[in-house]
C-alpha positions in Angstrom: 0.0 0.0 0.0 1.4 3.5 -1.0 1.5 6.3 1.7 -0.9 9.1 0.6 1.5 12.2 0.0 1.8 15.2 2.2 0.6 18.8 0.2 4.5 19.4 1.5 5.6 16.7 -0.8 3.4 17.4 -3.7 4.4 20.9 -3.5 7.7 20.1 -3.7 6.8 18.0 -6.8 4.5 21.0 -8.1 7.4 23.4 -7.9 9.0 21.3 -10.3 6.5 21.3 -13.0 4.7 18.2 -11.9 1.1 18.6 -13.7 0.1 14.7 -11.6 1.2 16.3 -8.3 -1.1 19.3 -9.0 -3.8 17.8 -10.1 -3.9 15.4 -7.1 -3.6 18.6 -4.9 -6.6 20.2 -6.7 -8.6 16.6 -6.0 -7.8 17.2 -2.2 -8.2 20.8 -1.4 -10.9 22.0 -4.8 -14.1 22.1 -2.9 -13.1 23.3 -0.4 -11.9 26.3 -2.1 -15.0 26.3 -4.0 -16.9 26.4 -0.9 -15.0 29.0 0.7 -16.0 31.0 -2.4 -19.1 30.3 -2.8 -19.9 31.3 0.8 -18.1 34.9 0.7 -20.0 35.6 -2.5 -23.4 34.0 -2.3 -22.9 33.5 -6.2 -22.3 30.0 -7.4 -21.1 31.6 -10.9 -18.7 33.4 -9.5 -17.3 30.9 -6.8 -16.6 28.6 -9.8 -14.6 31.9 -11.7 -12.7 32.3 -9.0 -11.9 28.7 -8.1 -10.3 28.4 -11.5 -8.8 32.0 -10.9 -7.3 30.5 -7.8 -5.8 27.5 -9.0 -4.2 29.3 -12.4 -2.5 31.7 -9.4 -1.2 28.8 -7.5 -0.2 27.2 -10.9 1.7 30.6 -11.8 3.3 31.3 -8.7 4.4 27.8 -7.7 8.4 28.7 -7.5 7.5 31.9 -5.7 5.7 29.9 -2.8 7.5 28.1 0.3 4.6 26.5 2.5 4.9 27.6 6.4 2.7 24.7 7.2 1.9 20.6 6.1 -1.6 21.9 4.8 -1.3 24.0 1.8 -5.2 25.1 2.3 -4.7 28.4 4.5 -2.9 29.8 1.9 -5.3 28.8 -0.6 -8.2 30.4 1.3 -5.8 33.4 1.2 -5.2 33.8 -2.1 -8.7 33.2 -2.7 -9.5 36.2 0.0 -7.3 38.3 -2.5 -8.6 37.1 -6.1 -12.4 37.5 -4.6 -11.7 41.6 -3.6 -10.3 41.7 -7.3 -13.3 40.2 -8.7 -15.4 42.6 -7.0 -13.7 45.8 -8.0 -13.9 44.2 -11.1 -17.7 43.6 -11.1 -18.4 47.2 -9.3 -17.1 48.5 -13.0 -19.4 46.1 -14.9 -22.2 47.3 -12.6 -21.5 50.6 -13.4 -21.8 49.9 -17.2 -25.2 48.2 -16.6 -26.5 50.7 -14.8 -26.6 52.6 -18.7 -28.3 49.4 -19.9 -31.8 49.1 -21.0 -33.2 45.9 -18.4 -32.8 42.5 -19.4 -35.2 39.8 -20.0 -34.9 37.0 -16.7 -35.2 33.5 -19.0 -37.0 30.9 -17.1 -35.0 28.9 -14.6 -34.9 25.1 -14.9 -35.2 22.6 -11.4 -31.5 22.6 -10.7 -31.4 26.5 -11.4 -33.9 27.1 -9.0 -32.1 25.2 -6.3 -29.1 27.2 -7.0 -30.9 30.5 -6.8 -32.2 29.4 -3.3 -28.7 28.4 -1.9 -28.2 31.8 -3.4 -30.5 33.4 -1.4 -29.9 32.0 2.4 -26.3 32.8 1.1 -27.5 37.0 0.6 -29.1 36.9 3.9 -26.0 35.3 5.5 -24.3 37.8 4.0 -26.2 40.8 5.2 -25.7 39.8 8.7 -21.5 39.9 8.3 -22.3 43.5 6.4 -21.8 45.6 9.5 -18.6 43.6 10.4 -15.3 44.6 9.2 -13.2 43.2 6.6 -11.1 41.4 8.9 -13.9 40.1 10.9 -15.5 38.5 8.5 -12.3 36.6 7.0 -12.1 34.8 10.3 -15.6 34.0 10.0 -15.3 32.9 6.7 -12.2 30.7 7.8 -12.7 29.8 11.3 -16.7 28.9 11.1 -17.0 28.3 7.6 -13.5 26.5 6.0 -13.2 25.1 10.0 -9.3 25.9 10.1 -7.7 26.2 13.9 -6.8 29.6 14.6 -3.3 28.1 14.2 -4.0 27.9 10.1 -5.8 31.1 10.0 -3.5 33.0 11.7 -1.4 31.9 8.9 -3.9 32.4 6.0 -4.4 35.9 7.3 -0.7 36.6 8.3 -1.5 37.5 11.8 -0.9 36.3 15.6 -3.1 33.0 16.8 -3.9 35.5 20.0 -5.3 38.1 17.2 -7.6 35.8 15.4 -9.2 34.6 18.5 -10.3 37.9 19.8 -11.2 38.8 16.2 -13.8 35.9 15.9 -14.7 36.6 19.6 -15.7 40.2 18.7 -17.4 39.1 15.3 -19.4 36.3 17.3 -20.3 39.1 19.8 -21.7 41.1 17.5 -23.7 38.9 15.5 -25.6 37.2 18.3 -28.7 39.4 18.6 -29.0 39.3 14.6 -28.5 36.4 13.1 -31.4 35.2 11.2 -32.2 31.3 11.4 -31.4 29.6 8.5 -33.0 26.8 7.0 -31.5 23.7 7.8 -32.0 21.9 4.8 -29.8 23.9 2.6 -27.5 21.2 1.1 -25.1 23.9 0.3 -24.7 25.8 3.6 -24.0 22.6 5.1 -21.0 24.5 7.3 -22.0 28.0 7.0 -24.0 28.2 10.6 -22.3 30.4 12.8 -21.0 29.6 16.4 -22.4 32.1 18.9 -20.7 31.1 21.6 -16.7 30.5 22.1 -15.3 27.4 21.1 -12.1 25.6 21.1 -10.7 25.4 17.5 -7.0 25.2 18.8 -4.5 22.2 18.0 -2.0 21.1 21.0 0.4 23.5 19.3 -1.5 26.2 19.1 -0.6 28.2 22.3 0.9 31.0 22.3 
C-alpha cells in the first residue's frame, strides 16, 4: 500500500513542474476552495470563476511559494481572499456599465437552477448579517466557522498572531448574536456555514501562544 503524500511533498513535486502532483492537490483541497468562495459571494457563478482563478495563481506562482505549514489550504483560502476583492472591483465596474443598460429579459429557470438560486438566497441573507462587520472580521468567520481551520492555520492564511484571530472571531461572534437570522437547515449547500455564537475551542495542541 502506497503512503498518501503530504501537500509538502506534492508541492515540492508541483514546484518542479509536476502537472500529476497538481492535479492530485486540486482533487484534495478544490471544494473546499469552491466552498469557501461560494460562501463569501453567495454566487455559485462566481465561486466557480474564481476557483479556477485560484488554481491558475497557485499554478503561476508555484516557484514563488515556500509552504509555512503541512496543509497548503490556509494559503489557498488566502489567495482566494485576494482574487475575490479583485473580482469585485472588477464587477463594481461592470455594474457601473449596466446601470446605462436598458433591463434585461430574466429567461426561465430550470429545477436545478432554481435550487441554486435558493442556496443563493440563504447565502445574501447570510451575508447581510456579516455587512456591519469589518473586513477582517469577517475573513475569520469565513475561515474559522466556515473553511473550519484552527486559529493556528488562520493565523497563517491571514498573516497574523493566533492571539489576534481569536479575539477577532470573539468580537465578530459578539456582534452577530442578537441578529443572526435562522437559517433553514435543509440547505445542502450551507452545510458549514451556521455560525458559532458562543466561544469554542478550534485550537491544536500546538497552538498556544
Amino acid at each position: 500500500m502506497y503512503d498518501t503524500p503530504s501537500d509538502q511533498e506534492l508541492w515540492g513535486r508541483i514546484v518542479k513542474h509536476d502537472g500529476v502532483a497538481f492535479g492530485q492537490l486540486f482533487d484534495r483541497h478544490s471544494q473546499a476552495v469552491y466552498n469557501h468562495c461560494f460562501r463569501r459571494t453567495a454566487s455559485w457563478s462566481s465561486a466557480e470563476e474564481l476557483t479556477s482563478i485560484v488554481w491558475a495563481e497557485v499554478w503561476r506562482r508555484r516557484k514563488d511559494v515556500r509552504l509555512q505549514s503541512d496543509s497548503i489550504l490556509p494559503w489557498l483560502l488566502a489567495v482566494a481572499n485576494n482574487c475575490l476583492r479583485n473580482l469585485q472591483r472588477s464587477q463594481r465596474r461592470h455594474r457601473n456599465l449596466l446601470t446605462k443598460l436598458p433591463p434585461a429579459t430574466v429567461a426561465d429557470f430550470t429545477d436545478a437552477a432554481v435550487g441554486r438560486f435558493d442556496d443563493e438566497r440563504t447565502m445574501v441573507v447570510v451575508l447581510a448579517a456579516l455587512s456591519d462587520l469589518s473586513v477582517e472580521d469577517q475573513d475569520v468567520i469565513a475561515l474559522c466557522d466556515w473553511a473550519e481551520l484552527s486559529y493556528a492555520e488562520a493565523a497563517t492564511a491571514l498573516n497574523i498572531p493566533i492571539g489576534t484571530v481569536r479575539s477577532r472571531l470573539s468580537r465578530a461572534h459578539d456582534r452577530l448574536r442578537n441578529r443572526l437570522v435562522v437559517l433553514p437547515s435543509d440547505t445542502h449547500a450551507l452545510s458549514a456555514t451556521h455560525f458559532q455564537t458562543t466561544p469554542t475551542e478550534k485550537e491544536n495542541p500546538n497552538d498556544q501562544l
